[in-house]
C-alpha positions as CSV (number, residue, x, y, z in Angstrom):
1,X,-65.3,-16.0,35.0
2,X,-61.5,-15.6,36.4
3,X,-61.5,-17.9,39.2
4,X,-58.5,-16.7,41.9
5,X,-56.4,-19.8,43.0
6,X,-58.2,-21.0,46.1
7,X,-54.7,-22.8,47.6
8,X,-52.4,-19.9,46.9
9,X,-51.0,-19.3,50.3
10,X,-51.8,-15.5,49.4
11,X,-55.5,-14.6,50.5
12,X,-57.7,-14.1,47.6
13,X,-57.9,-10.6,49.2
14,X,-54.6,-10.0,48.2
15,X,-54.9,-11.6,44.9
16,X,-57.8,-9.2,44.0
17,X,-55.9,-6.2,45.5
18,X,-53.1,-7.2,43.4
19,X,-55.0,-7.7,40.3
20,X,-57.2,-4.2,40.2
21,X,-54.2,-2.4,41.2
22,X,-52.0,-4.0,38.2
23,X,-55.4,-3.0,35.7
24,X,-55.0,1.1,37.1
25,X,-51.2,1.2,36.7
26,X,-51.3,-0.4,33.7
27,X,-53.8,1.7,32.0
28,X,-57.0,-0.8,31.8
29,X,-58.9,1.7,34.3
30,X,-58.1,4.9,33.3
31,X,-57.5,7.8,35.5
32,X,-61.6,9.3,35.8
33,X,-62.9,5.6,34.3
34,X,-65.7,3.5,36.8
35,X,-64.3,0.1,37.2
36,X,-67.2,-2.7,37.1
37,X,-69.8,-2.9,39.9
38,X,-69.4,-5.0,43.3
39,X,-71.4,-7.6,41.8
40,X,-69.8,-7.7,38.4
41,X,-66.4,-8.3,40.4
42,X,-67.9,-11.0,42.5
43,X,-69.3,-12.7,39.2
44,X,-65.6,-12.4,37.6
45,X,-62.9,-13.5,40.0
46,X,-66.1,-15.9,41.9
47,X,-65.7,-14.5,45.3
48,X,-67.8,-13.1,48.2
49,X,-68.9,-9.8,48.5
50,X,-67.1,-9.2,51.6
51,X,-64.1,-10.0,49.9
52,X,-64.7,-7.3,46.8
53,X,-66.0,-4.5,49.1
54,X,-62.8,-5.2,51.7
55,X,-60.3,-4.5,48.4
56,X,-62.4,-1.8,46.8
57,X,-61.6,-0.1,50.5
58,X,-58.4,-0.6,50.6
59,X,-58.3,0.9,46.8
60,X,-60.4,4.1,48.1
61,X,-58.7,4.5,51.7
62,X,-54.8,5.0,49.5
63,X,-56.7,7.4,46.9
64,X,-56.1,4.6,44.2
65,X,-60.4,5.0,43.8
66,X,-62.8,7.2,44.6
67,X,-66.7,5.9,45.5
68,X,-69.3,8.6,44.4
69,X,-72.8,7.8,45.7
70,X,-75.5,6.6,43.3
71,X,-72.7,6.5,40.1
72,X,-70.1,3.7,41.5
73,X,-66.7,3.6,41.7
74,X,-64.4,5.5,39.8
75,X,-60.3,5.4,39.5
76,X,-58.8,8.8,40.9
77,X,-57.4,11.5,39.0
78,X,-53.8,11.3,39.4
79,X,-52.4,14.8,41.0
80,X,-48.7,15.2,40.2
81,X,-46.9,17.3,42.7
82,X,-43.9,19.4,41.9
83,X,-41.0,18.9,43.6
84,X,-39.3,22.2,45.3
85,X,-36.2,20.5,45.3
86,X,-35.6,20.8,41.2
87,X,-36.4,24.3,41.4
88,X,-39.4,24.8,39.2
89,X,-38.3,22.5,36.6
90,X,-41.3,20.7,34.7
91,X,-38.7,18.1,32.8
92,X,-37.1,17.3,36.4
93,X,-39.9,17.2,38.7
94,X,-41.0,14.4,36.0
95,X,-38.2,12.4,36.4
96,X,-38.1,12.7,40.2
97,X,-41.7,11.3,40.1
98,X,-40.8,8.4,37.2
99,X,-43.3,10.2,35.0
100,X,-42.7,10.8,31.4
101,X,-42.7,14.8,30.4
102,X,-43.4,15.8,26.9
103,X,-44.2,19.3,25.5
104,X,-46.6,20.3,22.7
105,X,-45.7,23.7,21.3
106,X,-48.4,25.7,20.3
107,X,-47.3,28.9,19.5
108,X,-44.0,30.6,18.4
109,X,-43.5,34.0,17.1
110,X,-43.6,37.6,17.5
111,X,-46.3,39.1,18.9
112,X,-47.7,42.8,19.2
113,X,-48.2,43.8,22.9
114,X,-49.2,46.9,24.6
115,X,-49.8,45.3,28.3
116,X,-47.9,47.7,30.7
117,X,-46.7,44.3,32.2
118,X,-44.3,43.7,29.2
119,X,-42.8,47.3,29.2
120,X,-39.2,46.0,30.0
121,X,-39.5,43.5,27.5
122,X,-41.4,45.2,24.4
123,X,-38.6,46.5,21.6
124,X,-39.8,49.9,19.9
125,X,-42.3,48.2,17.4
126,X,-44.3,47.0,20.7
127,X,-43.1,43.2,19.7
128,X,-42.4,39.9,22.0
129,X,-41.5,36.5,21.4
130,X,-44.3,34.7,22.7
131,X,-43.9,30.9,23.2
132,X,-47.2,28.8,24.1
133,X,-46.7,25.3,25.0
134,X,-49.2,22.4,26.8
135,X,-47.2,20.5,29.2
136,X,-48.1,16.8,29.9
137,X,-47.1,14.1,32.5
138,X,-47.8,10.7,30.8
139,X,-49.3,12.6,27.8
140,X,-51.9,14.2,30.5
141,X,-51.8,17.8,30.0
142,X,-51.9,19.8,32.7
143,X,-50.6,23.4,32.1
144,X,-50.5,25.7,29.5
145,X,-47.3,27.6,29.8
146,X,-46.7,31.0,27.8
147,X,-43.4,32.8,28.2
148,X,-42.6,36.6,26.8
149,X,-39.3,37.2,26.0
150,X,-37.5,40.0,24.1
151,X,-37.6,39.8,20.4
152,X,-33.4,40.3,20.8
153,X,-33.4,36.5,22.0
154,X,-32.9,35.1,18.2
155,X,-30.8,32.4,19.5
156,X,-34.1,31.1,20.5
157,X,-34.9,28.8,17.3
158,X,-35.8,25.8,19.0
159,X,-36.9,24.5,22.6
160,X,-35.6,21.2,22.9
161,X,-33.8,22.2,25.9
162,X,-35.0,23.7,28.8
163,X,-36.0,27.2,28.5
164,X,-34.2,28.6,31.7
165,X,-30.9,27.0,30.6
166,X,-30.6,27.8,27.1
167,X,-31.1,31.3,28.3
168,X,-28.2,31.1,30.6
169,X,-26.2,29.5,28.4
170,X,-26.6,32.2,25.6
171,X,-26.8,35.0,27.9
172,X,-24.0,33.9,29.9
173,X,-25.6,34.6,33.2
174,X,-27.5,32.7,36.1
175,X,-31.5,32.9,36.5
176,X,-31.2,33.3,40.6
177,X,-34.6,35.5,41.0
178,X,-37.9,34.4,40.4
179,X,-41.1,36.4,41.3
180,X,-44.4,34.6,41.4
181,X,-47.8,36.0,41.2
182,X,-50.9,33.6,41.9
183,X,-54.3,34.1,41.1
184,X,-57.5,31.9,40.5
185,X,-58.8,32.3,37.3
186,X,-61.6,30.1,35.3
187,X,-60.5,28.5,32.2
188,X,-61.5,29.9,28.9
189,X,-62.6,27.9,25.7
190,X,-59.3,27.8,24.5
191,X,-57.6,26.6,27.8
192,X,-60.3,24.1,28.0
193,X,-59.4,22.9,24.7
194,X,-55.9,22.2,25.1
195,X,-55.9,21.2,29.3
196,X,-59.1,18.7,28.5
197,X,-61.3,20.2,30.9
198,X,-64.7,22.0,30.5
199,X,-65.1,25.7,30.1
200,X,-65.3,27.7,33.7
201,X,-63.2,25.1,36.1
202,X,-61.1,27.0,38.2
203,X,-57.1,27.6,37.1
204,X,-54.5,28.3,38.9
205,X,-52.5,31.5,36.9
206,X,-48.8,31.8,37.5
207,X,-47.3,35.0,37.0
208,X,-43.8,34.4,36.8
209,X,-41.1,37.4,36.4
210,X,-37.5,35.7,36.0
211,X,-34.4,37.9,36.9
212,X,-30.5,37.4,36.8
213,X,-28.5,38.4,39.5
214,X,-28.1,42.2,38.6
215,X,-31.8,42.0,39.2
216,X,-32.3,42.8,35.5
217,X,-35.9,41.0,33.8
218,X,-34.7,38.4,31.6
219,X,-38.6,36.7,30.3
220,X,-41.8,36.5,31.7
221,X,-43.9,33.2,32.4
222,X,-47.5,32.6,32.7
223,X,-48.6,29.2,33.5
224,X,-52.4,28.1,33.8
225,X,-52.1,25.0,36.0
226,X,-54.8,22.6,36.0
227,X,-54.7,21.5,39.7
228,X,-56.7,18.8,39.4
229,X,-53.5,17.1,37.5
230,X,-50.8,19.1,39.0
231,X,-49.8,21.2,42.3
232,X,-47.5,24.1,41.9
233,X,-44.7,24.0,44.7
234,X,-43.0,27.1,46.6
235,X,-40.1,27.0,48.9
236,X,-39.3,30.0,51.2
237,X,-36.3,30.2,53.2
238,X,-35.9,32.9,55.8
């Protein structure tokens, strides 16, 4: 038992609030994980049920938990939202929430294509650099990214930087055009595998064609966004 101090001048509501929100943020409940029972609670900290049920509200009404009938209560998945204001950038929409971006890269080599969609890019053996990467948020992945580019680009060795500004720093131009093409898709076995979500969920698919100012196609980017974990953002200005 973890008896809450009866003559703290803080209500043991507040004590309990304070002490199941400390266990989510710090990773005791995990994001999808059912925290113990009403009565298990009660037995712990050795308060009433009213007290336990008035938290576990509070919890549930600022999306902290979720209750599903029948099964308990569960802590919510966390839903990252971009920001429009860092103009598509994973890394700096990460920072701008305090989250910690990494990226795994899966793939990086040429690759035969004979999709219509990768005419500009294609040289005359049919070839593309293809780059596949998982990006995560706190080590959560949540989209696999795959970006075409011309096999010309052999400055492209590594990826430590970002992708759009190491291409406008070797190609001495600015990135100021960016058409996106969404579509629902279901998630195959392999996107499954490396987003950590069951075959047939529902993906959002980014089509991404990236353009500098002449208007001239510099790459292309797919992204299959799990949107359970992350919300793609658009800004339009008229």
């Amino acid at each position: 038992m973890e008896n809450l101090n009866q003559l703290n001048a803080i209500t043991l509501q507040e004590q309990l609030y304070a002490i199941l929100q400390k266990k989510i943020q710090e990773g005791e409940y995990k994001p999808g994980e059912k925290i113990p029972s009403e009565a298990q609670l009660e037995k712990t900290y050795n308060v009433s049920r009213v007290t336990v049920r008035s938290v576990l509200q509070r919890l549930v009404d600022q999306d902290t938990l979720i209750k599903k009938r029948g099964k308990g209560t569960f802590v919510n998945n966390v839903v990252h939202t971009e920001n429009v204001l860092t103009g598509g950038s994973f890394t700096e929409t990460c920072k701008k929430m305090g989250r910690i971006p990494s990226t795994e890269i899966i793939a990086f080599h040429n690759e035969a294509v004979h999709n219509e969609l990768f005419a500009e890019l294609k040289d005359r053996k049919n070839e593309i650099i293809l780059i596949k990467r998982v990006r995560k948020v706190d080590e959560t992945p949540c989209i696999l990214e795959i970006d075409y580019l011309p096999t010309n680009y052999t400055f492209l060795t590594n990826l430590q930087d970002s992708l759009l500004d190491q291409l406008e720093r070797e190609l001495h131009t600015k990135l100021q055009i960016f058409e996106d093409y969404f579509q629902i898709i279901f998630s195959t076995k392999e996107i499954a595998e490396l987003l950590n979500c069951s075959v047939g969920m529902p993906i959002l698919e980014v089509t991404q064609h990236v353009y500098n100012s002449k208007h001239e196609l510099v790459y292309i980017n797919k992204q299959y966004i799990l949107t359970s974990k992350y919300v793609y953002a658009v800004q339009y200005k008229k």
